[in-house]
C-alpha positions as CSV (number, residue, x, y, z in Angstrom):
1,X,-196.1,40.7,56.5
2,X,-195.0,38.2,53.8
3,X,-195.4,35.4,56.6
4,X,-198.6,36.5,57.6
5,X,-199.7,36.0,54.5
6,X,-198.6,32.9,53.3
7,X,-199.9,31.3,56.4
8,X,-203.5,32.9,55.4
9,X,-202.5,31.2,51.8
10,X,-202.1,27.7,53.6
11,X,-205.2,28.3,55.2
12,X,-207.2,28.7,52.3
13,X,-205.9,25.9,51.2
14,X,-206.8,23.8,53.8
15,X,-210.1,24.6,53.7
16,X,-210.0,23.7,49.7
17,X,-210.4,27.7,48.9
18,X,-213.7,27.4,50.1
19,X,-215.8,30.9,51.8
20,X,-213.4,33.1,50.9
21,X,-213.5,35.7,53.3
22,X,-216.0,36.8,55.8
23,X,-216.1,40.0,55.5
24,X,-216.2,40.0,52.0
25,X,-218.6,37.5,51.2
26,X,-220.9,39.7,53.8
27,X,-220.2,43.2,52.1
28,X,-221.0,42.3,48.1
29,X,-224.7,42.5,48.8
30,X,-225.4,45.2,51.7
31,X,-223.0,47.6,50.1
32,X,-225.2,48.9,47.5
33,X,-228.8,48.4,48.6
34,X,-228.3,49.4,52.9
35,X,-226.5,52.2,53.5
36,X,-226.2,51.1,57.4
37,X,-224.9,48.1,56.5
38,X,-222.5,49.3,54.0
39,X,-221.2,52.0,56.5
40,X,-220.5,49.4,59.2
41,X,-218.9,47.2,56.3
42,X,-216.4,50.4,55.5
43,X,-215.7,50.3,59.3
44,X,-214.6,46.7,59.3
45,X,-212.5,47.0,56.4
46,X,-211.1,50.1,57.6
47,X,-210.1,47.9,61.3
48,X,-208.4,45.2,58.8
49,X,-206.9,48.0,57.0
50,X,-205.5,49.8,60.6
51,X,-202.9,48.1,61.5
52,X,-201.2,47.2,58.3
53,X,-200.8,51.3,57.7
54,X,-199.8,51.7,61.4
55,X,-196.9,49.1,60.9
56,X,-195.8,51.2,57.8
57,X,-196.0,53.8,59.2
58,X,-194.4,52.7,62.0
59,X,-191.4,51.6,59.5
60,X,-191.4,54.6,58.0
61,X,-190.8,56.5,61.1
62,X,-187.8,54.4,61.9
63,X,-186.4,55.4,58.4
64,X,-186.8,51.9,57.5
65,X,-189.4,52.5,54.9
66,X,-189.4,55.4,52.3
67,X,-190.3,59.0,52.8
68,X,-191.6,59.1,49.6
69,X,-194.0,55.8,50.3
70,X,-197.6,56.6,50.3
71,X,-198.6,54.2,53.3
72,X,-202.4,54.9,52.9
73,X,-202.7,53.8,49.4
74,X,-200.0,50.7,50.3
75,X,-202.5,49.6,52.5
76,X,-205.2,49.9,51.0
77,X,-202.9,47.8,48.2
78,X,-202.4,44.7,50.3
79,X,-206.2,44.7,51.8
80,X,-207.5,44.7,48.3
81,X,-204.7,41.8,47.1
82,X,-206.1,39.8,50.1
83,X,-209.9,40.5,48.9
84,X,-209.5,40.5,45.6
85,X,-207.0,36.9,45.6
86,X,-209.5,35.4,48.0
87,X,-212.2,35.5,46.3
88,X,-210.4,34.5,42.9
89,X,-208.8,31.4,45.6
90,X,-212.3,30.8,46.1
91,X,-213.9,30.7,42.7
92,X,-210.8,28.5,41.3
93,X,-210.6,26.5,44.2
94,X,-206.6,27.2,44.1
95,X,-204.7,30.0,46.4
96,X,-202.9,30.7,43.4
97,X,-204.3,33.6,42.7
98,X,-204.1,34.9,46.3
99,X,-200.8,34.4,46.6
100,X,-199.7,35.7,43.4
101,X,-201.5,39.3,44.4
102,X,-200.5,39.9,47.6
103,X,-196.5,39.0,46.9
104,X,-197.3,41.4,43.8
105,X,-198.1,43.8,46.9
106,X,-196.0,43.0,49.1
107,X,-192.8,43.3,46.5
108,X,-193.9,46.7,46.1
109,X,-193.8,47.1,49.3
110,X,-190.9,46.2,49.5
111,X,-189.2,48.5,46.6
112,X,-189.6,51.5,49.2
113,X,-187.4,49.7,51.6
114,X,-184.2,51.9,52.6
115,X,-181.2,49.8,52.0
116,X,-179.0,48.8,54.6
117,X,-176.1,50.7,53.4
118,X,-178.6,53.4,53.2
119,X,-179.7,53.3,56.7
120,X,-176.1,52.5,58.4
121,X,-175.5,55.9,56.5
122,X,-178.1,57.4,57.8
123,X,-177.3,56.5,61.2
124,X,-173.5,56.5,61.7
């Protein structure tokens, strides 16, 4: 995940922070004035969103992730730390911002992780 998203960081940066991100530059507008294009708009977002909250869940399920970890709303998280440092990237033409948010995501994330200790426990 971290990976994933430090490669989307170098990215930006390559392209100077400029754009943003597709999707988002596209929904600002339609959201609030055409209700067709803002239901369409949820639909991508909710595509994006898709497989991050099947991987955690799929983590969870292996007992690799906390029970107690509310994958919807750590999805939902990380997508808006990608939107929401993108278009910050973009405005001050650095992927500082980006970058900052979604490891701020992705550390908590990572705070529902089941030790190792944990899960050989859990296991043998």
């Amino acid at each position: 995940m971290r990976e994933r998203c430090d490669k989307a960081g170098s990215r930006q940066d390559t392209r100077g922070c400029e754009g943003g991100c597709e999707i988002g530059s596209l929904a600002s507008e339609p959201a609030d004035s055409d209700q067709s294009a803002r239901i369409r708009l949820v639909s991508a977002f909710d595509r994006w969103e898709g497989p991050v909250r099947s991987g955690l869940a799929r983590m969870q399920a292996r007992g690799e992730l906390s029970e107690r970890a509310d994958i919807a709303a750590l999805a939902t998280a990380l997508l808006a730390a990608i939107q929401g440092g993108m278009l910050l990237s973009q405005v001050r033409r650095s992927s500082t911002a980006y970058r900052q948010a979604v490891s701020a995501v992705i550390d908590h994330i990572e705070s529902h992780l089941v030790d190792a200790v944990t899960l050989t426990d859990r296991v043998g």
